[in-house]
TIMI-2910 file (N, C-alpha, C, CB; in pm, 1 decimal, decimal comma, always signed):
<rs>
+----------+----------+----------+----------+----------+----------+----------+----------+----------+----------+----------+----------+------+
!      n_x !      n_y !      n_z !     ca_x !     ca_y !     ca_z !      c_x !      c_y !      c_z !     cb_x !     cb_y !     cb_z ! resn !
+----------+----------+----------+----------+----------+----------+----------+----------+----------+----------+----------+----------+------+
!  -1370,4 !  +2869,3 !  -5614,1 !  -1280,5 !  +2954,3 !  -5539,6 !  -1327,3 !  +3097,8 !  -5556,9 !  -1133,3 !  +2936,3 !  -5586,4 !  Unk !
!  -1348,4 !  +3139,7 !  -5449,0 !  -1364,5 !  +3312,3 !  -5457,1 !  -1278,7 !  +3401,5 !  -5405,2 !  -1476,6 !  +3361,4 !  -5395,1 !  Unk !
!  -1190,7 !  +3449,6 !  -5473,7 !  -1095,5 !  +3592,6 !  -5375,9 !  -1167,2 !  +3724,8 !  -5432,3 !   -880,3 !  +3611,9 !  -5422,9 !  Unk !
!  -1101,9 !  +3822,0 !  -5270,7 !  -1177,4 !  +3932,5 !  -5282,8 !  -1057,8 !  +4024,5 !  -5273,6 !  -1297,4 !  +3950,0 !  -5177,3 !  Unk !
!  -1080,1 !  +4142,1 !  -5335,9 !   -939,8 !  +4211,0 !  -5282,9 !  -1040,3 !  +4381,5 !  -5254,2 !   -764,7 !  +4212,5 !  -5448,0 !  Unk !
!   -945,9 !  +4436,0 !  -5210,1 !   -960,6 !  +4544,7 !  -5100,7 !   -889,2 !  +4621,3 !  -5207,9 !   -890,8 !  +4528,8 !  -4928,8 !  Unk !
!   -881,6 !  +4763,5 !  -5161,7 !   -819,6 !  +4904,0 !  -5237,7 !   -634,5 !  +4841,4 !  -5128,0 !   -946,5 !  +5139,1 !  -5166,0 !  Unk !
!   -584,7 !  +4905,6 !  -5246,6 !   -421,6 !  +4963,4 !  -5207,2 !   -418,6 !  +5060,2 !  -5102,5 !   -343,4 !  +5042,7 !  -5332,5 !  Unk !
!   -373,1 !  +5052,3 !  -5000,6 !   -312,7 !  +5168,6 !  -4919,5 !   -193,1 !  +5165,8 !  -4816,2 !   -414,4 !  +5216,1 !  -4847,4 !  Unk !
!    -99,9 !  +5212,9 !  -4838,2 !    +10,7 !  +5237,6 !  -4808,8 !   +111,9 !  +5098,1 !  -4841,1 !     -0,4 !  +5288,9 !  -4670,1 !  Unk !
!    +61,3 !  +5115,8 !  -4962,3 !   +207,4 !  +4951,1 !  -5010,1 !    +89,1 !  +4800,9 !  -4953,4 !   +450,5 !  +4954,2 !  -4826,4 !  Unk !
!    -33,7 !  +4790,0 !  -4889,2 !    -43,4 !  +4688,3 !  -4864,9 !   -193,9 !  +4646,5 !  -4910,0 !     -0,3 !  +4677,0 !  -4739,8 !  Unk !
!   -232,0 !  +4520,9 !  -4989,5 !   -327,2 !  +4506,4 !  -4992,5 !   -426,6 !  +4373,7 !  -4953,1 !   -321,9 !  +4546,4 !  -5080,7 !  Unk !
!   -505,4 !  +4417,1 !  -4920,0 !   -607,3 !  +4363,9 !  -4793,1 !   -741,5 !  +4241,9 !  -4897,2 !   -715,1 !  +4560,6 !  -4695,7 !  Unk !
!   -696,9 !  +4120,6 !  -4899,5 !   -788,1 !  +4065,4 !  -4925,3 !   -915,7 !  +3925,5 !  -4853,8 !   -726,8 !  +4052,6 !  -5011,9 !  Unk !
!   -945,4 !  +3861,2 !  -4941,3 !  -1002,1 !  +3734,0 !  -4855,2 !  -1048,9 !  +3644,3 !  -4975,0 !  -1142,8 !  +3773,4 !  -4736,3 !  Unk !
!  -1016,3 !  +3457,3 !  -4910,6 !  -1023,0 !  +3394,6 !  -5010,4 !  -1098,8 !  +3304,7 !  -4976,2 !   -921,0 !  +3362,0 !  -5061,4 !  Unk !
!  -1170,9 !  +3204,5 !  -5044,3 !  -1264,9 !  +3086,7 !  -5026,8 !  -1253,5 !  +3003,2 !  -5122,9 !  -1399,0 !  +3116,5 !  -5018,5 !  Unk !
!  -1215,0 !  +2860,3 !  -5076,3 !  -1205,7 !  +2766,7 !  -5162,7 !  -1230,2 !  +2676,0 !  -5107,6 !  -1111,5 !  +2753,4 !  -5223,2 !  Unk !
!  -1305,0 !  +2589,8 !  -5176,3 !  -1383,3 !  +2428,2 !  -5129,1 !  -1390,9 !  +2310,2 !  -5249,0 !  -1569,0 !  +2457,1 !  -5084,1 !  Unk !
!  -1336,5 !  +2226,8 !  -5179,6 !  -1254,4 !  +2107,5 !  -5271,4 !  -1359,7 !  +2043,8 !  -5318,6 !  -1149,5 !  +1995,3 !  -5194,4 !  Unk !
!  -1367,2 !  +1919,5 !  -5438,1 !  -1467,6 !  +1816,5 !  -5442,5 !  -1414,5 !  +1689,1 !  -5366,1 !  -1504,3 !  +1783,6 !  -5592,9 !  Unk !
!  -1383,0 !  +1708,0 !  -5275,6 !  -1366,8 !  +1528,6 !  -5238,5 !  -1441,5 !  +1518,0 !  -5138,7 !  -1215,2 !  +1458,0 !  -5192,4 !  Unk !
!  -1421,9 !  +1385,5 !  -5091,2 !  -1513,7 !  +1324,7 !  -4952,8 !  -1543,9 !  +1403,7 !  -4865,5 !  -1454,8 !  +1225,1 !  -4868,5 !  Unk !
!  -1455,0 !  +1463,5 !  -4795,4 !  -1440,8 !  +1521,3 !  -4724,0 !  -1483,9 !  +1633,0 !  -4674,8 !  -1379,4 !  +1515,7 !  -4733,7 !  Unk !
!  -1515,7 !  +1702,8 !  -4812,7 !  -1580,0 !  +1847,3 !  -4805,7 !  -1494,5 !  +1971,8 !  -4781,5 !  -1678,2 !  +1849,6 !  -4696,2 !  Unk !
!  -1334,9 !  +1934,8 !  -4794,6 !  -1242,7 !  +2014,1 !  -4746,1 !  -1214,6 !  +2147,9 !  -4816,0 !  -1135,4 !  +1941,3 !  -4739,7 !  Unk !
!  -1272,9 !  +2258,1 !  -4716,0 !  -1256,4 !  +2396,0 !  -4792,9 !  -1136,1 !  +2468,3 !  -4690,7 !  -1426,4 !  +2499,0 !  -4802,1 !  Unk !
!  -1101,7 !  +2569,2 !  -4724,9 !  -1004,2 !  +2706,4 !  -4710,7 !  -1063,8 !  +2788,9 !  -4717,2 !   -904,6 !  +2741,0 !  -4793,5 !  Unk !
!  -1061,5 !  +2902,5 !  -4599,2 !  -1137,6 !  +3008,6 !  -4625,1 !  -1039,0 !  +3140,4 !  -4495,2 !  -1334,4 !  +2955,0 !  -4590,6 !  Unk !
!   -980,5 !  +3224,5 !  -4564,0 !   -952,0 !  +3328,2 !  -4438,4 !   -940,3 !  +3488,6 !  -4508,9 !   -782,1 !  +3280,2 !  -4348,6 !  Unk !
!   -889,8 !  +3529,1 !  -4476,4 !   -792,0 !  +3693,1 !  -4518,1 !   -631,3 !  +3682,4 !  -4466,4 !   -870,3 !  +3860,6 !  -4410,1 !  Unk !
!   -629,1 !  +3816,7 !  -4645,8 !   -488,2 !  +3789,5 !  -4576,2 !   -409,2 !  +3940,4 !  -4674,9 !   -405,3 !  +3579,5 !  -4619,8 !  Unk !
!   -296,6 !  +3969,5 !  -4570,7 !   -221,2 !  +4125,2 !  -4642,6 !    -91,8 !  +4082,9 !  -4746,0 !   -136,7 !  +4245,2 !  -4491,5 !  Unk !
!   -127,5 !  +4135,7 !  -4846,8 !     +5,0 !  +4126,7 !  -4945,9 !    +50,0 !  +4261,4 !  -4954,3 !    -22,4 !  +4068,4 !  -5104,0 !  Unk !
!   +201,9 !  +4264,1 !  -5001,7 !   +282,5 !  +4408,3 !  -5012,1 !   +294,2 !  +4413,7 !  -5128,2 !   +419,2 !  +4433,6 !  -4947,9 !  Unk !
!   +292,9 !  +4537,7 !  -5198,1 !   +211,9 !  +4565,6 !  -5367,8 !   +408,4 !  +4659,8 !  -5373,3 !    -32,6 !  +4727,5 !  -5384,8 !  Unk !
!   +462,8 !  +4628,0 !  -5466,6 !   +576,1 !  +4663,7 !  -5491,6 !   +632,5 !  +4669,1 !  -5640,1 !   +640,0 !  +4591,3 !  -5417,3 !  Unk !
!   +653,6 !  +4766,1 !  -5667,3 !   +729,8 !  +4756,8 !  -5799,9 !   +890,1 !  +4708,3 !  -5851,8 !   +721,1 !  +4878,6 !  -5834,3 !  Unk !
!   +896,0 !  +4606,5 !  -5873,1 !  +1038,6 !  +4608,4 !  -5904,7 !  +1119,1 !  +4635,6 !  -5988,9 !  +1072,0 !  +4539,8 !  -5898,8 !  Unk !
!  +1015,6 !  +4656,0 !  -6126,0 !  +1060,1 !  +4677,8 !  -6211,4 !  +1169,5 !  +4577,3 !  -6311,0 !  +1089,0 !  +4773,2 !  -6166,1 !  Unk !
!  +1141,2 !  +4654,1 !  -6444,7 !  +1185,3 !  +4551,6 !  -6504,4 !  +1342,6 !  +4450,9 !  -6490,6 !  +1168,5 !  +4606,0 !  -6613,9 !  Unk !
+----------+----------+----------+----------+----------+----------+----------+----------+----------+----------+----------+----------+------+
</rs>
């Protein structure tokens, strides 16, 4: 599995992931994607 992540900017951060299974199939996952970086505190 490989994720990549991007810099923070404005609350959102910008990455991309790759993952490839061992079975028959050869079945991997692979895209980008935005998460919201938030503090909630304790």
């Amino acid at each position: 599995m490989q994720l990549r992540f991007g810099e923070i900017k404005g609350g959102q951060l910008q990455g991309e992931i790759y993952m490839a299974l061992p079975d028959e199939h050869q079945s991997f996952v692979a895209g980008t994607f935005k998460a919201e970086v938030r503090d909630d505190g304790p």
